[in-house]
TORLO-388907 format. One line per field, with one value per atom (N, C-alpha, C): residue number from 1; atom name; x, z, y. Coordinates in steps of 0.1 Angstrom, whole numbers, plus 2048, in hexadecimal, padded with zeros to 3 digits. Example, Ala and Ser with C-alpha at 12.3 -4.5 7.8 and 13.67 -1.06 7.14 Angstrom:
// residues 2
nr	[1  1  1  2  2  2]
atom	[N  CA  C  N  CA  C]
c1	[884  87B  884  880  889  881]
c3	[84E  84E  84E  847  847  84F]
c2	[7C7  7D3  7DF  7EA  7F5  800]
***
This chain:
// residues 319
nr	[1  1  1  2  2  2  3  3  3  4  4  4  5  5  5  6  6  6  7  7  7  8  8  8  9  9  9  10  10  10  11  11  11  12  12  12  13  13  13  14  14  14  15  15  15  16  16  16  17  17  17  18  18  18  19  19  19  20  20  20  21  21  21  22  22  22  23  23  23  24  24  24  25  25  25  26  26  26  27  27  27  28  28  28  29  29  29  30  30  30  31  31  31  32  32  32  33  33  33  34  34  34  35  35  35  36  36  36  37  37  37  38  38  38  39  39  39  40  40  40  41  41  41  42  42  42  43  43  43  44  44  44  45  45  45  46  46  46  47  47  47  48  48  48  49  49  49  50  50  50  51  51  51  52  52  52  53  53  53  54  54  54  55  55  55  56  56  56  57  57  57  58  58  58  59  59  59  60  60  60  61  61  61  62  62  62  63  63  63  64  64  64  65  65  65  66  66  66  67  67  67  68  68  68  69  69  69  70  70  70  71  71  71  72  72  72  73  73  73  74  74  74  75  75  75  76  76  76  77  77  77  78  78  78  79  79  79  80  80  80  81  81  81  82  82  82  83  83  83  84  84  84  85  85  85  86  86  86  87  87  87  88  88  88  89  89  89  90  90  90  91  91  91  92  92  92  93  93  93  94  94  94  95  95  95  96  96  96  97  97  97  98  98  98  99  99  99  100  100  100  101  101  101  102  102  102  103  103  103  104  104  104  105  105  105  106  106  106  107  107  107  108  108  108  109  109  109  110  110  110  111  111  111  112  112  112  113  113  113  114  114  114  115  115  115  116  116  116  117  117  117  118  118  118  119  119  119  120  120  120  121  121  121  122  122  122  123  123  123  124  124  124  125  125  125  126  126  126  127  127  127  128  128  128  129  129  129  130  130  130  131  131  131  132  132  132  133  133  133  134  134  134  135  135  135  136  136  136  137  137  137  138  138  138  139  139  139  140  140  140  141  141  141  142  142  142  143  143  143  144  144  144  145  145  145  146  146  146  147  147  147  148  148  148  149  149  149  150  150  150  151  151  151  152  152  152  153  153  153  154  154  154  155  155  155  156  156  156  157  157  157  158  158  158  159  159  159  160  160  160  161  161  161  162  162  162  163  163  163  164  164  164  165  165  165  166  166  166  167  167  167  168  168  168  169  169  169  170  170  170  171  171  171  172  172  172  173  173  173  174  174  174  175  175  175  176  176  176  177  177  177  178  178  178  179  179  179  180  180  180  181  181  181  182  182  182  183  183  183  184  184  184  185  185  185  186  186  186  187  187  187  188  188  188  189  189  189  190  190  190  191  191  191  192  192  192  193  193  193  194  194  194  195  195  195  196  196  196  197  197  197  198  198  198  199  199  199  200  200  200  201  201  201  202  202  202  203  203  203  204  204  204  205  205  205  206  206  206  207  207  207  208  208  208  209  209  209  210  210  210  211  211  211  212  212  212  213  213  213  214  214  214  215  215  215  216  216  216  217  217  217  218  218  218  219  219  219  220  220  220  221  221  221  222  222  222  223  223  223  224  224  224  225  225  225  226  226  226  227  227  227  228  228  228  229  229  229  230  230  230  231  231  231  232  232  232  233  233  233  234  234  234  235  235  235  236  236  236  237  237  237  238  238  238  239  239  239  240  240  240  241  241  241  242  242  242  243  243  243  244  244  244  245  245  245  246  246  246  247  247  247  248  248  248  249  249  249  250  250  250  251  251  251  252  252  252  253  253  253  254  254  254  255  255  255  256  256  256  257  257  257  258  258  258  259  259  259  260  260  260  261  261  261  262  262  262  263  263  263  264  264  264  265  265  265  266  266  266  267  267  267  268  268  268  269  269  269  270  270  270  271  271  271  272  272  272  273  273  273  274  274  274  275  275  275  276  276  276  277  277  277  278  278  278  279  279  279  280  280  280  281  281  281  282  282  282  283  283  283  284  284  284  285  285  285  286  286  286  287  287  287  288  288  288  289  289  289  290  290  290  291  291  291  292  292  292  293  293  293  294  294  294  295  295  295  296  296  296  297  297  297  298  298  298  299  299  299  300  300  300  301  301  301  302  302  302  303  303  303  304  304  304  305  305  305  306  306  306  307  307  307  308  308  308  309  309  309  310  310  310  311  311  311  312  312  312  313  313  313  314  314  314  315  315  315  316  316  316  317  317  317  318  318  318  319  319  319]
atom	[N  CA  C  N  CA  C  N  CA  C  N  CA  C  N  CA  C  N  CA  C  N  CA  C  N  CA  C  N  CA  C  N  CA  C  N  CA  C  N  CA  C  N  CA  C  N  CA  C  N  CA  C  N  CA  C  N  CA  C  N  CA  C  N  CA  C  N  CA  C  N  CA  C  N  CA  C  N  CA  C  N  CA  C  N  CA  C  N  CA  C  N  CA  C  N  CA  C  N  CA  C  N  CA  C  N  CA  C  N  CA  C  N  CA  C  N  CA  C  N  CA  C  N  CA  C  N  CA  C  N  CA  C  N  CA  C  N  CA  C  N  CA  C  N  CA  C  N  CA  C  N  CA  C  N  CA  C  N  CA  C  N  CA  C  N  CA  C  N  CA  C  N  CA  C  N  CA  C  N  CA  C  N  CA  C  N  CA  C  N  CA  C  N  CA  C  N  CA  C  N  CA  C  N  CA  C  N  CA  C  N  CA  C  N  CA  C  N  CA  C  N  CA  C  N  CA  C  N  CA  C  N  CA  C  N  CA  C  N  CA  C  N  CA  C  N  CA  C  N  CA  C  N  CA  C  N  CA  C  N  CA  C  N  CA  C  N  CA  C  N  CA  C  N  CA  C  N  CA  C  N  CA  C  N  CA  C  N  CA  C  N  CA  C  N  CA  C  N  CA  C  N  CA  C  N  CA  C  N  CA  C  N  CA  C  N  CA  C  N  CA  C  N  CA  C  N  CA  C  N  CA  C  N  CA  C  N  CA  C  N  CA  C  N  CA  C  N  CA  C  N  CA  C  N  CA  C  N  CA  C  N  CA  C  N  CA  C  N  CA  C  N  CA  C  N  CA  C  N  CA  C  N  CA  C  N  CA  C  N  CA  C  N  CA  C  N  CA  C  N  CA  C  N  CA  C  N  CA  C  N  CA  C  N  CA  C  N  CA  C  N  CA  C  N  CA  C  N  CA  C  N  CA  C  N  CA  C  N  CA  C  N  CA  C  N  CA  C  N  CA  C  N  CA  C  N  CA  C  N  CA  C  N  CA  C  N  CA  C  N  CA  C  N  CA  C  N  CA  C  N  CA  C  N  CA  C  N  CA  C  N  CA  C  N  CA  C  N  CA  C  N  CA  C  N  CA  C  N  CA  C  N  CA  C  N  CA  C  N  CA  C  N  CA  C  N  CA  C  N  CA  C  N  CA  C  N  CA  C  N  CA  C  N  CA  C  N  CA  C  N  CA  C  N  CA  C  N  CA  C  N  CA  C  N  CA  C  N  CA  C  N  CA  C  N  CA  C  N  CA  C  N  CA  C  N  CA  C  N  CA  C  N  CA  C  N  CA  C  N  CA  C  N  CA  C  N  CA  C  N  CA  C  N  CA  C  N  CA  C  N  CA  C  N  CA  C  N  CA  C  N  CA  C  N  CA  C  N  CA  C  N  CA  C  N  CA  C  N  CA  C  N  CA  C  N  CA  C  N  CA  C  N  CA  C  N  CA  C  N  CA  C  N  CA  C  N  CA  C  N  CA  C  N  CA  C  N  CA  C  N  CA  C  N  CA  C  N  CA  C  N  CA  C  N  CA  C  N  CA  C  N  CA  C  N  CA  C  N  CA  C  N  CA  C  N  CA  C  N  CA  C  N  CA  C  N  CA  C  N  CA  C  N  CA  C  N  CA  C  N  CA  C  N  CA  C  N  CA  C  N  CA  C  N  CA  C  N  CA  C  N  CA  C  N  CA  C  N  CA  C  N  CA  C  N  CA  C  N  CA  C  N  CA  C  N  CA  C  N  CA  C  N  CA  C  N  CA  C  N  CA  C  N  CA  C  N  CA  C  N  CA  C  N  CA  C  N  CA  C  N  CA  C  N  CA  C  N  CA  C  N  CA  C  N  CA  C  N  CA  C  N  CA  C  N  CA  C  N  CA  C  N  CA  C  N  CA  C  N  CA  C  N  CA  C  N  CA  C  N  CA  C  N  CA  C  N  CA  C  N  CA  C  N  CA  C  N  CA  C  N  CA  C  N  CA  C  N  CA  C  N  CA  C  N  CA  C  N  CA  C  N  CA  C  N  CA  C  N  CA  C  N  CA  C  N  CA  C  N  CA  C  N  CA  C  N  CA  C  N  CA  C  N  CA  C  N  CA  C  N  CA  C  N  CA  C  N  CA  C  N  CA  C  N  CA  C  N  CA  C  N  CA  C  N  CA  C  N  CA  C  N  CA  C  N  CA  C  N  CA  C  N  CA  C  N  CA  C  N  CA  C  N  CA  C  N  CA  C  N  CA  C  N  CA  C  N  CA  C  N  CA  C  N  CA  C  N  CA  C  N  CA  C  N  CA  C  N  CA  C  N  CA  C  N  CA  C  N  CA  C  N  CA  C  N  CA  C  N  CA  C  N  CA  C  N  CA  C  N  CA  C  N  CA  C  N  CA  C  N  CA  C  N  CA  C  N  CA  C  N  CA  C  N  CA  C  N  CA  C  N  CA  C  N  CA  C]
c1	[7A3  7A8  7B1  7BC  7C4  7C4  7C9  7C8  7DA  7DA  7E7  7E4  7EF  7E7  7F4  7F2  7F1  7F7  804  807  80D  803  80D  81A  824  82B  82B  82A  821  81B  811  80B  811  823  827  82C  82A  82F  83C  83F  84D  84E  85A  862  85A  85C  859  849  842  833  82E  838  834  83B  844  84A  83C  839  82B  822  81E  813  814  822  826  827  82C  82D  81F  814  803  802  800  7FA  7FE  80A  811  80B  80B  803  7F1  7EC  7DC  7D9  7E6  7E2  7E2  7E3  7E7  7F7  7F4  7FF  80B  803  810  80F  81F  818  820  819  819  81D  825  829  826  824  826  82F  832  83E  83B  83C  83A  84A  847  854  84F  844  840  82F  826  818  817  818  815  81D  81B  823  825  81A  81C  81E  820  823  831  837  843  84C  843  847  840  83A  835  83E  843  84D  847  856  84B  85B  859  860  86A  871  873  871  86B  85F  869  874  880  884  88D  894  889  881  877  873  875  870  880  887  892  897  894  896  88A  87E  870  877  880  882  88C  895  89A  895  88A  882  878  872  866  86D  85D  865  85E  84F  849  840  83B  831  835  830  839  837  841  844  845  840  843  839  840  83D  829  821  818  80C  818  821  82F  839  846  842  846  844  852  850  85A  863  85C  866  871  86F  876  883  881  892  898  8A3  8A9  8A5  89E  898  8A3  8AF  8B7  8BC  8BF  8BE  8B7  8A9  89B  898  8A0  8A3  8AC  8B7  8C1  8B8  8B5  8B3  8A5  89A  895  897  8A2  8A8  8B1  8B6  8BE  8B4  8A8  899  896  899  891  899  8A6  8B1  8B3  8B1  8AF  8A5  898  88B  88A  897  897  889  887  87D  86F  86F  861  85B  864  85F  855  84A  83F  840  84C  84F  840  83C  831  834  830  834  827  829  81F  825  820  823  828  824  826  818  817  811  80E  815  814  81D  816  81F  828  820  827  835  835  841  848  847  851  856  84E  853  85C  855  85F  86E  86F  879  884  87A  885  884  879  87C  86F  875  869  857  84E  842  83D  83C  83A  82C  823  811  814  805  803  805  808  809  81A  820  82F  834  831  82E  831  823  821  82A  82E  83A  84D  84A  853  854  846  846  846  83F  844  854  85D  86C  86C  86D  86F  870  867  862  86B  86F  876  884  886  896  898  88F  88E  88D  885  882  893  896  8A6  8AE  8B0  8B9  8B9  8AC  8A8  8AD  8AB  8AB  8BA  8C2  8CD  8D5  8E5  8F2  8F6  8F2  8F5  8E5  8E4  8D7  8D5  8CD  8D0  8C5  8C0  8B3  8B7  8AF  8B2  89F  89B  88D  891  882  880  887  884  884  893  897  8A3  8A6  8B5  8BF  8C3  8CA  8D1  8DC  8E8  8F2  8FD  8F9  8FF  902  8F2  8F1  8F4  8FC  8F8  8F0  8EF  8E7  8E8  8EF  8F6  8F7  8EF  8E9  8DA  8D5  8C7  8BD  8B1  8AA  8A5  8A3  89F  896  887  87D  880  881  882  871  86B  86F  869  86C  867  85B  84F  83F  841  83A  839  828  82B  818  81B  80E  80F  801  802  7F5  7ED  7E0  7DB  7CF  7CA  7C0  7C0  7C6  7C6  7C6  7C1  7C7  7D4  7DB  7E6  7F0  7EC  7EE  7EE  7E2  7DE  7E5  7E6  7F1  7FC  803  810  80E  805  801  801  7FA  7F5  804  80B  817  823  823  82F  82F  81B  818  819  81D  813  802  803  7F7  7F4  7E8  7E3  7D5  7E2  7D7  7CE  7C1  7BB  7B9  7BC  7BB  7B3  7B1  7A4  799  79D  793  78B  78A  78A  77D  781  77F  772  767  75A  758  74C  74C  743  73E  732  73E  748  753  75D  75C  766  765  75B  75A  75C  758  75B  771  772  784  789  782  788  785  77B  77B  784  784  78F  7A0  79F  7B0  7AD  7A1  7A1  7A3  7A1  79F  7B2  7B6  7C0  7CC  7CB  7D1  7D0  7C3  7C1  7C8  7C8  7D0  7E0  7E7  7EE  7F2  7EA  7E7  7E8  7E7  7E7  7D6  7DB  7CB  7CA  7C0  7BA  7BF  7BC  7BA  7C5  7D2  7E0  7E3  7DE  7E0  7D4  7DC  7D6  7CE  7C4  7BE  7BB  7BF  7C3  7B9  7B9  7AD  7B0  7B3  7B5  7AC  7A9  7A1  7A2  79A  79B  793  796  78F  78E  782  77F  775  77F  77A  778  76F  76E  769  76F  76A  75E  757  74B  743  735  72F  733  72E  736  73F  74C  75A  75B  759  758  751  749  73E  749  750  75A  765  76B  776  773  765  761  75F  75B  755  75F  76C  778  77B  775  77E  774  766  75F  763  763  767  777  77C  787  783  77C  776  76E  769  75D  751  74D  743  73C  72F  72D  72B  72D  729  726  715  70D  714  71D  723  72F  737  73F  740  738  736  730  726  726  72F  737  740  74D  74C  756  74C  746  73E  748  756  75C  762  75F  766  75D  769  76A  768  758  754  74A  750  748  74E  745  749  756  759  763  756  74F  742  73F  73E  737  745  750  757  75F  75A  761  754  748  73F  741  747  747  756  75E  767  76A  75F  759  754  74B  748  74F  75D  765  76C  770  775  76D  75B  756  752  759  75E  769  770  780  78A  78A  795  79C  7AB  7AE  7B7  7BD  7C2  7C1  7BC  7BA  7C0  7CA  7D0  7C8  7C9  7BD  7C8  7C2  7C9  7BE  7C6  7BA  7BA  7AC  7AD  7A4  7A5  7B1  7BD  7C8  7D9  7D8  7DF  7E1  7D9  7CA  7C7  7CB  7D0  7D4  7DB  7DF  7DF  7D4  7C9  7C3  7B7  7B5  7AE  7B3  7BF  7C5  7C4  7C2  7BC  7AC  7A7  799  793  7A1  79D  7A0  7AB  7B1  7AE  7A4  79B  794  790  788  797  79F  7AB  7AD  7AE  7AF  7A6  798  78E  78B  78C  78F  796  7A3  7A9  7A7  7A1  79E  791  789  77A  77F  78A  786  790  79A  7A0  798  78E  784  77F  776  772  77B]
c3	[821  81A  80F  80E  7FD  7F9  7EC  7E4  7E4  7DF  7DD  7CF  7C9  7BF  7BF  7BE  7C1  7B5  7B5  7A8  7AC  7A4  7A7  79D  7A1  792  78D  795  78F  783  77D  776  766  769  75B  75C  765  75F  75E  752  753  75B  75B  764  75D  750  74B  753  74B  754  761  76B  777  779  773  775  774  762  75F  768  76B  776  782  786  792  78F  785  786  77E  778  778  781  790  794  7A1  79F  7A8  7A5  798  790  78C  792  797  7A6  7AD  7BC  7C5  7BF  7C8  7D1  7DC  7E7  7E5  7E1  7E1  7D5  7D2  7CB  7CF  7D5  7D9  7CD  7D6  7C8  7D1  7CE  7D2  7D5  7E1  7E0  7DD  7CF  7CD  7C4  7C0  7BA  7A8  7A7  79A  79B  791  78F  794  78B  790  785  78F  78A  77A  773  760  75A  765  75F  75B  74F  74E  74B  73E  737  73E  746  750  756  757  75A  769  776  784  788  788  78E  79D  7A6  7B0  7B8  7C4  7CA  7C9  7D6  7DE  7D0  7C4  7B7  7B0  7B2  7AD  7B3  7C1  7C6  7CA  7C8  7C6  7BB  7AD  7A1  7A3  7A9  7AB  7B3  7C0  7C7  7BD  7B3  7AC  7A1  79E  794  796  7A2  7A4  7B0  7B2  7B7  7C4  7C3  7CD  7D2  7CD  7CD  7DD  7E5  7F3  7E9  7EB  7EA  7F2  7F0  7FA  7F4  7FD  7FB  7FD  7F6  7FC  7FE  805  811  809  80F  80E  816  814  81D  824  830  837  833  835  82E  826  81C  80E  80F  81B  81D  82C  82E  83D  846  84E  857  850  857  857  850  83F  832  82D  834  82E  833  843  84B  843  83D  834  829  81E  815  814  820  826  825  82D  82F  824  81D  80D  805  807  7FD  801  80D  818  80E  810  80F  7FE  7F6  7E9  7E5  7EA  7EA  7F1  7F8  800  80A  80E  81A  817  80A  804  807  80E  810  81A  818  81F  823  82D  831  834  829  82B  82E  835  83D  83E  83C  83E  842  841  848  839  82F  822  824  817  814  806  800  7F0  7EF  7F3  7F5  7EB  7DE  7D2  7D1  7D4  7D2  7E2  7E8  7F8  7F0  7EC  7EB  7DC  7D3  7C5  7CA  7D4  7D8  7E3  7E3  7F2  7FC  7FD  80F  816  823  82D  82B  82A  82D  83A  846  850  857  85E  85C  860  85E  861  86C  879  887  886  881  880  879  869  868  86A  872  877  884  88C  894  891  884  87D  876  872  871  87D  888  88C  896  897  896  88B  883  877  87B  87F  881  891  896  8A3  89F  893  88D  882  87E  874  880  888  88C  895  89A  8A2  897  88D  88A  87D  880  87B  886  890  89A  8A2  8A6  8AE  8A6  8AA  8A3  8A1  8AC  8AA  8B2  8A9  8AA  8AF  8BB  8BF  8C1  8BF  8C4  8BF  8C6  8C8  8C4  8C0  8BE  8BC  8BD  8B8  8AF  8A5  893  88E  893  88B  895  898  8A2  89A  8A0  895  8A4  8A3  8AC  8AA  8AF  8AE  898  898  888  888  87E  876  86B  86C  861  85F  852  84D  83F  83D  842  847  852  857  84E  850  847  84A  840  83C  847  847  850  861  866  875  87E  87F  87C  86D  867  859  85F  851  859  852  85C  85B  859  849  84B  849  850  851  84A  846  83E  840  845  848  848  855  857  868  868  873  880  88A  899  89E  899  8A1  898  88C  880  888  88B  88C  899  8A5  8B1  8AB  8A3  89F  896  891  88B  894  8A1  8AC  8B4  8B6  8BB  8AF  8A6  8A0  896  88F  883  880  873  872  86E  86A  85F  859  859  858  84F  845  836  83B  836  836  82A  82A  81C  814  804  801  801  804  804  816  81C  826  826  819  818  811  815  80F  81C  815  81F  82E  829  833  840  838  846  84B  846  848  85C  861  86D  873  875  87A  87A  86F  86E  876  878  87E  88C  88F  8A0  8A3  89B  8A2  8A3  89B  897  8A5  8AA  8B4  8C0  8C2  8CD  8D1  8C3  8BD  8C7  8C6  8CA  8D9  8DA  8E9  8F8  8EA  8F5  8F8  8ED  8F2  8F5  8FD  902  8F4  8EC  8E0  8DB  8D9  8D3  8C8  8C5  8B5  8AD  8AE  8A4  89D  8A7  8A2  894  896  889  87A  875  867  861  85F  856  846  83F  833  82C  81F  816  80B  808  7FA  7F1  7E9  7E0  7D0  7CC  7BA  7AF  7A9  79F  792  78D  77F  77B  77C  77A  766  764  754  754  750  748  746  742  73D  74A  74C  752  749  738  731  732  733  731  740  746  754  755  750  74A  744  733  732  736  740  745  750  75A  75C  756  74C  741  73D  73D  73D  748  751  760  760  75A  75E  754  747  73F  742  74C  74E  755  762  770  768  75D  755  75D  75E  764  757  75E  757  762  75E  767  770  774  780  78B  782  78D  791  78C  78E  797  795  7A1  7AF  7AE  7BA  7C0  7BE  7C3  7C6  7C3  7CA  7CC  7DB  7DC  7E1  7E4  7E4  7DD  7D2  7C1  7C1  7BC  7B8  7A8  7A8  796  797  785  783  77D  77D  777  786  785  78B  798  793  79D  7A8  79F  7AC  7B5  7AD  7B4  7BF  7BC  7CA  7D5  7D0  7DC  7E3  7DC  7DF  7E9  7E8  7EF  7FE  7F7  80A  812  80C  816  81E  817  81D  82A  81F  82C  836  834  840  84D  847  850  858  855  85C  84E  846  840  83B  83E  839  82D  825  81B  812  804  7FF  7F4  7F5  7EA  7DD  7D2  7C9  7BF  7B9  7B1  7A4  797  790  787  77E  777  76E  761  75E  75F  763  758  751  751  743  742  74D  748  757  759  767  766  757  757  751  74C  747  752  75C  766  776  772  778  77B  76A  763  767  762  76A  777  781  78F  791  78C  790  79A  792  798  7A6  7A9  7B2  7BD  7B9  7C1  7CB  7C3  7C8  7D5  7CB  7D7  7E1  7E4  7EC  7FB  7F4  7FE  802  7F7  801  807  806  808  81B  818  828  82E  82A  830  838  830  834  841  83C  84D  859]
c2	[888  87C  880  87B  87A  86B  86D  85F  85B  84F  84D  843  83D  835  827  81B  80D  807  803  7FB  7F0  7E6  7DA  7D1  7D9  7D6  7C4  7BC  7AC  7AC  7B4  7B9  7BA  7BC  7C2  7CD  7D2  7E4  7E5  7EB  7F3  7FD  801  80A  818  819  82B  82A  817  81F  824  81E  824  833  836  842  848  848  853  851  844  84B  84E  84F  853  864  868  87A  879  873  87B  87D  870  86F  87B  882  889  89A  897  8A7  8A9  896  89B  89D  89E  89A  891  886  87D  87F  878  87F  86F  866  858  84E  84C  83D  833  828  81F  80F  809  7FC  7EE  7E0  7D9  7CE  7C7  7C2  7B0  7AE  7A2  79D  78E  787  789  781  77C  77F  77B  77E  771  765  758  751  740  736  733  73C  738  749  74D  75F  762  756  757  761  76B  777  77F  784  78D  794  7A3  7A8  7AE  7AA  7B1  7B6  7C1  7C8  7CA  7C6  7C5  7CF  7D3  7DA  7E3  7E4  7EE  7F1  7EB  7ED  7FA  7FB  801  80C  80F  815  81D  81A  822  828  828  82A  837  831  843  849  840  851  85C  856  85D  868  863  864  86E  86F  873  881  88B  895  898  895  89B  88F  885  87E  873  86F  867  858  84E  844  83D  828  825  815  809  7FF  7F9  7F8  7F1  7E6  7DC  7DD  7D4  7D4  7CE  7C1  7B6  7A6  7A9  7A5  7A6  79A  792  785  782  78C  78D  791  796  7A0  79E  79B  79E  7AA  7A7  7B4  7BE  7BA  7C6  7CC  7C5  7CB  7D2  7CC  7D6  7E2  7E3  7EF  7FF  7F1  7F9  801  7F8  7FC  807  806  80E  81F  81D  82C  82F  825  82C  833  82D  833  83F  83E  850  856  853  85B  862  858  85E  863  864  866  875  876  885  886  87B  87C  878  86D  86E  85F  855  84A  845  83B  83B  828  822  816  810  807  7FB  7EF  7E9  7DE  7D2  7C7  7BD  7AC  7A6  79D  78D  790  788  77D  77A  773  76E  76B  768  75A  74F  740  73D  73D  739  740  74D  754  74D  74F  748  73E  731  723  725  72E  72F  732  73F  742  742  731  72C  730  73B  73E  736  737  72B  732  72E  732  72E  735  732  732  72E  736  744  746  758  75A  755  75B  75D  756  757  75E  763  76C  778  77A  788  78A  77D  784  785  77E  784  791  797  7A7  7B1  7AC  7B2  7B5  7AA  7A7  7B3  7B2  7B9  7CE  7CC  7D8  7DE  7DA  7DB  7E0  7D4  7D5  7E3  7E4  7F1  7FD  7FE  808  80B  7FE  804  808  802  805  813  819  827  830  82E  833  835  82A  827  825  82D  826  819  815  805  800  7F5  7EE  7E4  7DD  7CC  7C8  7BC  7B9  7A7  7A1  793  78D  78A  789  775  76F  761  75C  767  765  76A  778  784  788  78B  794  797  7A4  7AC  7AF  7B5  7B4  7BE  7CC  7D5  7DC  7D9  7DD  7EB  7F2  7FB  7FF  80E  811  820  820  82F  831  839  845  843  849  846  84D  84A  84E  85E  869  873  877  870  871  86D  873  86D  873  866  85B  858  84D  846  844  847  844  836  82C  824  821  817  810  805  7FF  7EB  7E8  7E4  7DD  7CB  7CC  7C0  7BF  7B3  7B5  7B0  7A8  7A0  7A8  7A4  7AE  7AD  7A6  7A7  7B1  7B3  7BD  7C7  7CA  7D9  7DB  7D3  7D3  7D6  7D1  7D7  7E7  7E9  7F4  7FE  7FC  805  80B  800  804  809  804  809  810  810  817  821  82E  83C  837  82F  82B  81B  818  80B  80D  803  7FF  7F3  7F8  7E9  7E4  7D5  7CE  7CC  7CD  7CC  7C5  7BC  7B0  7B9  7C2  7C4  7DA  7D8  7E7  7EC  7E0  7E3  7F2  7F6  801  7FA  7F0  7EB  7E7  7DD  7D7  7E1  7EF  7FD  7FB  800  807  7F6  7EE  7E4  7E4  7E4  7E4  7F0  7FB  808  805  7FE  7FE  7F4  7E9  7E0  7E8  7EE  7F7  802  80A  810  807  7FD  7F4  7F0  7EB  7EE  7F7  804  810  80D  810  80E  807  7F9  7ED  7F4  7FE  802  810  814  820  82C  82A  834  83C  845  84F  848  843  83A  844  856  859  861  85B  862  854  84B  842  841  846  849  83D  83E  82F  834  824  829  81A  819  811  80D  805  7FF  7F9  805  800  800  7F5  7F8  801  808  812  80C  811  814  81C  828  838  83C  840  848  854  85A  86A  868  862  85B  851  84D  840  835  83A  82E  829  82F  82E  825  829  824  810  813  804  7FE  805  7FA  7F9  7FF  7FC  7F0  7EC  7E3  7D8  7D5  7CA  7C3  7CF  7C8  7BE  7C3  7BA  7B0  7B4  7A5  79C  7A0  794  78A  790  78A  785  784  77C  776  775  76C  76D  77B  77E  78B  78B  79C  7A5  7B0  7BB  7BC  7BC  7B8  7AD  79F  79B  79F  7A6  7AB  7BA  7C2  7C9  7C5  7BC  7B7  7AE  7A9  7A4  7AB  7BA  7C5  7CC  7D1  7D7  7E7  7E4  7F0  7F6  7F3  7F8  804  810  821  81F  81F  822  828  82D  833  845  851  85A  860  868  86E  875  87C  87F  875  86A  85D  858  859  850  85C  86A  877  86D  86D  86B  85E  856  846  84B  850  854  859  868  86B  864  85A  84F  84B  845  83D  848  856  85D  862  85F  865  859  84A  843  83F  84F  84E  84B  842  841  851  850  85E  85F  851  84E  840  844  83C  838  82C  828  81D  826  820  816  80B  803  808  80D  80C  802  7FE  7EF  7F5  7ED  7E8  7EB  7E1  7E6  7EB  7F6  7FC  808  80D  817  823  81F  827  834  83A  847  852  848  84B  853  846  84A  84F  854  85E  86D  86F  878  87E  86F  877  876  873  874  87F  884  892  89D  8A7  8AF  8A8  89C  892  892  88C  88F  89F  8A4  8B4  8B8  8BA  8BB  8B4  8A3  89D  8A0  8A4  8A9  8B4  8BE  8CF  8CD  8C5  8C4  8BC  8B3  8AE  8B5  8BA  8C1  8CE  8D6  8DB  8DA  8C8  8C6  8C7]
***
């Protein structure tokens, strides 16, 4: 298993902040950093600064040297298949082969309706991601690109320069089966969402994703399964307690309720949270992109994942 680490620029962050924790998180180990593709936080988050996912994620490929980058996930919605195809392979391309294409299907209404575009239900949607996914992959692939779908045709598209990686690994992130159907055929790798990544509902999500493969004649275990989870790691059990206390007093909860109600939250000392880990990897997950919380302390507890990072990966590399 490797780690990757999870930023949602919504949140606030500046540009220098993700730089820094993109080159810590590159010099404790971790193999990716991952951004989110949102508009705004919400409807009264006037002075809230959010970054534009791709605008951001082209500024690290510049910036950054070794660390893999990559959306997770990009809404398909947000962008013309075929632009997003483009701008795709401009990222491989300045990234020098470091891009990790995340893909999902959208869902954040407030931002669709703030920003004019249609909100369609989830089944339409997702066959609009996967349209999406047909149109990116030809036109990664083929000089000229055509596909005529429900939703998007594209009609002898170009796309130059192609991207770096042939092919671009592709991840899709969800939950749904028809997710993981498009995962199975067009994925390298399938995040499951957090609300999804208690360890108890883990093996239940991985047989459906094997069942998944199956339907289309693919080995389950050439596709990578990956985990999205939240941290609040300390040097300390204390430190760790208040970096929690923090998150309960914002839920207006205490503690006790607040861990139970993330029964897949990574806390605690750096010891517990290697072990809370293996778990996950000795249920198959083989990459874990962690969000850490609070804002704001995510270099801190970068730091003391570090070493946990490392051995991680030589311990299952091992097995």
């Amino acid at each position: 298993m490797d780690l990757g680490v999870q930023i949602e620029p919504q949140f606030g962050f500046k540009f220098e902040d993700v730089l820094g924790i993109g080159n810590d998180a590159d010099a404790a180990g971790f193999t990716r950093l991952w951004v989110s593709d949102h508009l705004f936080l919400g409807k009264d988050a006037v002075n809230v600064d959010c970054l534009e996912a791709w605008t951001l994620l082209a500024a690290l490929a510049m910036r950054t040297d070794r660390i893999r980058i990559g959306p997770m996930v990009t809404s398909q919605s947000y962008r013309n298949p075929a632009l997003l195809a483009k701008i795709a392979a401009a990222v491989d391309v300045l990234s020098r082969g470091r891009l990790d294409f995340g893909l999902g299907a959208g869902w954040k209404e407030i931002e669709y309706r703030a920003y004019g575009y249609d909100f369609p239900d989830a089944p339409t949607r997702v066959t609009q991601m996967i349209e999406t996914l047909e149109i990116c992959t030809r036109m990664w692939r083929e000089d000229r690109a055509t596909y005529h779908g429900k939703y998007y045709r594209i009609d002898d598209a170009l796309c130059s320069p192609k991207p770096v990686q042939r092919p671009l690994p592709i991840w899709i992130g969800g939950s749904k089966p028809r997710v993981m159907r498009a995962a199975a055929k067009y994925g390298d790798a399938f995040n499951i969402t957090v609300s999804a990544s208690a360890p108890t509902d883990i093996p239940d999500r991985l047989r459906d994703l094997d069942e998944a493969c199956r339907a289309v004649n693919r080995d389950p275990k050439t596709l990578l399964r990956s985990a999205f989870l939240i941290a609040c790691v300390g040097t300390t059990q204390e430190r760790a307690d208040a970096l929690v206390d923090q998150l309960a007093l914002r839920a207006k909860t205490d503690r006790a309720g607040f861990l139970a109600s993330r029964p897949g939250l990574i806390f605690g000392t750096p010891q517990i949270a290697l072990e809370k880990l293996r778990s996950y990897a000795s249920l198959g997950i083989g990459h874990v992109n962690v969000m850490f919380q609070p804002y704001g302390t995510e270099r801190e507890q970068i730091a003391a994942l570090g070493e946990t990072a490392r051995d991680l990966a030589a311990s299952t590399a091992a097995a």
